[in-house]
N, C-alpha and C positions, 0 to 999 in steps of 0.2 A: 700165273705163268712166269718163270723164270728167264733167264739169261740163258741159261743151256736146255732150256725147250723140255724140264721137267716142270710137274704143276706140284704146289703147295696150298696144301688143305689148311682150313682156319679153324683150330681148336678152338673152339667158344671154352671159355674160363670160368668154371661151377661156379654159380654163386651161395657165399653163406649166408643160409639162413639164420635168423633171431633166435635163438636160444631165449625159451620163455622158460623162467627159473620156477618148477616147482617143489609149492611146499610138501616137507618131510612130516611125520606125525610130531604132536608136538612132544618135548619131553617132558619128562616131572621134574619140578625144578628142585624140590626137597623128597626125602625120605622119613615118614613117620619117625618121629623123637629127633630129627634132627635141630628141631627149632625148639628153643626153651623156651616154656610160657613164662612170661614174669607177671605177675599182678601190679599193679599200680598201689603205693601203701596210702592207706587210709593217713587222710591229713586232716580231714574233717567227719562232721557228721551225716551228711546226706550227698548221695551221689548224683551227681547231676548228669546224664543222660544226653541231654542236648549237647555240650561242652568238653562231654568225655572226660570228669574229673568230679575229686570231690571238693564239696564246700561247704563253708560254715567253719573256719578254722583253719584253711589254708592262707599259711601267711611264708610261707616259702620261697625262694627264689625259686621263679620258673624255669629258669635255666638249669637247676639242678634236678628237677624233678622229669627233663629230657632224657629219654633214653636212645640208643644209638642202634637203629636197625640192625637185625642179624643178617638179614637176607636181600639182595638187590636184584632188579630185573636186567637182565642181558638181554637186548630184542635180540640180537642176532643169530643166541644160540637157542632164544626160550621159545621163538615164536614157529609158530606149526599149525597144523589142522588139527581140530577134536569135533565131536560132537557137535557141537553149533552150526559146522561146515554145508554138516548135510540134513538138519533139523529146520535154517535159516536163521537162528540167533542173529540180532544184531550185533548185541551189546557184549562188551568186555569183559572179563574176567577180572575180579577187586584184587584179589588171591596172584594174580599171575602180573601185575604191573607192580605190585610189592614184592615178588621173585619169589612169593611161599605157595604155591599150589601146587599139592602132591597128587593130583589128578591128570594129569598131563592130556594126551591125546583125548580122556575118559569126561573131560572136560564139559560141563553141559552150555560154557560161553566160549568166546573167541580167544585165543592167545596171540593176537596179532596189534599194532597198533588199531587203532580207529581209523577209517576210510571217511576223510571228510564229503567225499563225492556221494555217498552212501548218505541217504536221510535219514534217521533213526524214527521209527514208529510212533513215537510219544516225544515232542519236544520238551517236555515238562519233568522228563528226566535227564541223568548224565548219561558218556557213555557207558556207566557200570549198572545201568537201571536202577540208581538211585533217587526219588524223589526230590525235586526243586523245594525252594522255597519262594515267599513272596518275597524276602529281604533277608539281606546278610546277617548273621551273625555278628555281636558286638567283637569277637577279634577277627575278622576276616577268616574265619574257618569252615568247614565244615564240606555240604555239596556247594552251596552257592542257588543263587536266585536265578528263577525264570522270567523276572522282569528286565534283565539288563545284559547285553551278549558280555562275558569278559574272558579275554585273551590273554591277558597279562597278570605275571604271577608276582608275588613277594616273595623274594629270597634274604631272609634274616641269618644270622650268627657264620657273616661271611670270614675265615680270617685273608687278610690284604697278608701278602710277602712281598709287591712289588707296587706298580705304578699302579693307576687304572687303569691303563689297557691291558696290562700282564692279566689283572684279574678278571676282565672283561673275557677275556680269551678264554680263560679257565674254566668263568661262567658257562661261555658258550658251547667248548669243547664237552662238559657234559651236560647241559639240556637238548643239546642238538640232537642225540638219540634217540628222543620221544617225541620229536614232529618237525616240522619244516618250521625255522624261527625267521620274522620279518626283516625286511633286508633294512639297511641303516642305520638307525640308532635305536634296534629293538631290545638289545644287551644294555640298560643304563647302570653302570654303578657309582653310589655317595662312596667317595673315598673317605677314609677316616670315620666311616660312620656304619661299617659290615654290611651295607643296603645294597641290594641288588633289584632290578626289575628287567621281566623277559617277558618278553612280546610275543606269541604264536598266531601264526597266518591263520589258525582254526581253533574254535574253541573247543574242538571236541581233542587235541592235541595239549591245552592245555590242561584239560583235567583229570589227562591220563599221566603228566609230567608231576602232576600238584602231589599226586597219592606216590608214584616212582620213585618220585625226589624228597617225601618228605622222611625225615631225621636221619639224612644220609649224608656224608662226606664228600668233600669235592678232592683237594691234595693235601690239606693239613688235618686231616682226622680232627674234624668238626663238626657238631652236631647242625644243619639246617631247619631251621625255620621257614615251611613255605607254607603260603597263604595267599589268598587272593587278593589285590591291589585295588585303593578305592578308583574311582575315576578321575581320571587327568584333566584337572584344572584350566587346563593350556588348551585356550578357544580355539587356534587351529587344529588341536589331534581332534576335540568334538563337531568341528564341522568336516574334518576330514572321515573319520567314523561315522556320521548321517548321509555320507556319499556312499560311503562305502555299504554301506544297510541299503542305500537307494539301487544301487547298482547289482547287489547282490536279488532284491526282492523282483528288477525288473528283468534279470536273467533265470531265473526263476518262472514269472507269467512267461517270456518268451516261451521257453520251450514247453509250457503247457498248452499254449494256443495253436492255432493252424500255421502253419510258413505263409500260404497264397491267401490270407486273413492279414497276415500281417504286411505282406507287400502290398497288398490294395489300400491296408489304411497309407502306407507311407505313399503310396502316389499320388494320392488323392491328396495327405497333405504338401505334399510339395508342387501340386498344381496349385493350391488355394495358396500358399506360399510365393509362385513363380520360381521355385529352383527347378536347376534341371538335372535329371538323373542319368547315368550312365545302365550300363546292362545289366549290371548285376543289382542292381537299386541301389546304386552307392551316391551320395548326393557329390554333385561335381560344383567344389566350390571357384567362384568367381576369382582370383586370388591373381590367376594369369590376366586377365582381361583387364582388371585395377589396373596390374602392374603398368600395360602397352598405354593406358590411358593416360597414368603420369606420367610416362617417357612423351608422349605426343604434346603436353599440355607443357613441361619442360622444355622442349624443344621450340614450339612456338612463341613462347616468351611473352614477352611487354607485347607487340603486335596486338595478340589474343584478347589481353586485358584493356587493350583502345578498340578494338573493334567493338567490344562487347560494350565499352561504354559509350561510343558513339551510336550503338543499336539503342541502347537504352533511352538516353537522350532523347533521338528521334521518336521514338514510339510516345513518349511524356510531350514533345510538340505536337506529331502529326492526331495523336488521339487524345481529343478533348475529353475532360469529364463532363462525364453524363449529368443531367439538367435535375438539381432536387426538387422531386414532386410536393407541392406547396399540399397541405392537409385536405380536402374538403371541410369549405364555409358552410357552414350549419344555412341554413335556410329558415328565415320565420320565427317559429318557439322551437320546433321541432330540431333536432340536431342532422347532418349526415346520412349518421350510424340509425339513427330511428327512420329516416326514409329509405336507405337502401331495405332495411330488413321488411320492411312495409311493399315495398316492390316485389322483394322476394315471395314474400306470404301471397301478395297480389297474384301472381304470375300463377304458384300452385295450386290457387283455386279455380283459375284458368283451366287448366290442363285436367282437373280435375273434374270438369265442369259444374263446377255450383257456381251460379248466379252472383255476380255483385253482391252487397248488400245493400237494400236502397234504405234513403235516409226516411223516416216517417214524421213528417211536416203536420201541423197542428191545423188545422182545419181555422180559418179565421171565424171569429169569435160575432156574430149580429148583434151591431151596436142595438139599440134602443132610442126608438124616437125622442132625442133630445127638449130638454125645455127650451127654448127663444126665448129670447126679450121680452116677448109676449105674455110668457106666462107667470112672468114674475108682475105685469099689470103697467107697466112701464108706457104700451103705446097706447093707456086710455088716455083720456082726457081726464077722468079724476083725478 
């Protein structure tokens, strides 16, 4: 109601909703004959398979024998829906994170980054369903091992134009496109030495960066070398990665177990504990409580520490120590310990009732009428 006795209505103000962004079909990222095959030239005599090269004879610089991608992946404009979408594919497309797959939407894998929230069916592969191994490769190449998580990539044949953090940036500014990179010092670059290492929050992020970014350029139209990185030396990042494995494995059981499973175990231990819990089962720590106790124990001072020591005192006069019990004297031959256990044995055959045992006494023995004096002849007269 107003000043001049007209009423005004309250327009409630639409609110906007969340625009959820979806995906377009995906496109083809090349067109037949666009990509030129090249062959790799024979340098030796037998090809190696494992290695992706040949040997027995190659004595070449490796540097020269790099060749420089034709095609790179654009997540932005390459990624879409195919085939996989509605099939359930996990796994990624090889073809589409090296920007050459001219199947686009017709796609029988994903064109999208990897979804580390997503568990992939088979941990024993990557995400492009390729086959683990037990152990690395002698150059740090290839899928990579199922015994060991690794997140951090080798980035070789870096050229530096400025400081290390110029190049740091550069690093970062393009690996950032193929996953979420760890916060702090997950960009490391050796100045003076082309050395880069990148750290991804997800492994399944870095070996979709490893195949993206391999023999590709950053700003100086350079060939990269990327590879998987051994493992970090430096005892804090390995006890901080067994935390992290720990953390990861028990949020994992949690959400496969019951919730009202898992709050009974925690009440139970926190009665056996003595903590005490709030509503939500959150453990309510004592922290406040400490605090009031040193403020009261500050405040009463020197006082505190004579009463206590006059309490002490006293209790040390008015309560004498207790009188030390002298051993039990053996009695006889027999010891203590051999009469107590004698009494004892005594007692349950009592209660048991069997009989004493009585002693059985020898019957005395009937002398035989003795010889006297007599009969030795002594009181004749002869």
């Amino acid at each position: 109601m107003s000043l001049n006795g007209t009423e005004t209505a309250v327009v409630p103000v639409p609110t906007k909703k969340a625009k959820t962004k979806k995906l377009r079909p995906a496109r083809k990222q090349v067109k037949p004959g666009d990509v030129e095959r090249k062959e790799t030239p024979q340098t030796g005599k037998e090809y190696n398979i494992w290695y992706n090269k040949w040997a027995g004879g190659d004595r070449e610089d490796s540097y020269s024998n790099k060749i420089k991608s034709q095609t790179r992946c654009n997540v932005k404009l390459d990624s879409g829906l195919t085939r996989a979408n509605t099939t359930g594919m996990k796994y990624c497309c090889l073809f589409f994170s090296r920007g050459c797959c001219p199947y686009g939407w017709e796609c029988e894998y994903l064109h999208t980054l990897p979804d580390p929230s997503t568990a992939l069916p088979d941990s024993s592969k990557d995400c492009f369903a390729r086959d683990k191994f037990a152990d690395y490769r002698d150059d740090m190449g290839g899928v990579g091992s199922f015994n060991r998580q690794n997140r951090t990539l080798y980035v070789g044949r870096i050229k530096e134009t400025g400081t290390g953090l110029e190049t740091e940036e550069v690093v970062r500014r393009h690996f950032k496109e193929f996953g979420e990179i760890e916060h702090g010092w997950a960009v490391k670059v050796l100045q003076y030495r082309s050395v880069a290492f990148v750290t991804y929050k997800s492994e399944l992020h870095a070996q979709f960066a490893k195949e993206a970014m391999a023999c590709q350029s950053l700003d100086n139209d350079e060939i990269l070398n990327v590879r998987w990185a051994t493992e970090d030396p430096n005892p804090v990042s390995k006890v901080n990665e067994t935390r992290r494995l720990e953390d990861m494995g028990q949020a994992v059981i949690r959400e496969k177990m019951d919730p009202k499973v898992v709050d009974a175990m925690r009440t139970i231990r926190a009665l056996e504990d003595g903590d005490v819990l709030d509503a939500d089962g959150n453990l309510i720590e004592n922290s406040t409580m400490d605090e009031d106790d040193d403020e009261e124990e500050e405040d009463e001072g020197v006082d505190r520490g004579t009463k206590r020591r006059k309490l002490d005192v006293y209790e040390q006069i008015s309560t004498p120590p207790p009188p030390e019990q002298e051993p039990p004297k053996s009695i006889g031959l027999l010891s203590a310990d051999t009469m107590d256990s004698l009494k004892y044995f005594s007692e349950i055959r009592k209660r048991n009732g069997i009989p004493p045992p009585t002693a059985l006494r020898a019957a005395p023995q009937k002398t035989s009428a003795g010889l006297g004096l007599g009969d030795y002849g002594s009181d004749e007269d002869d």
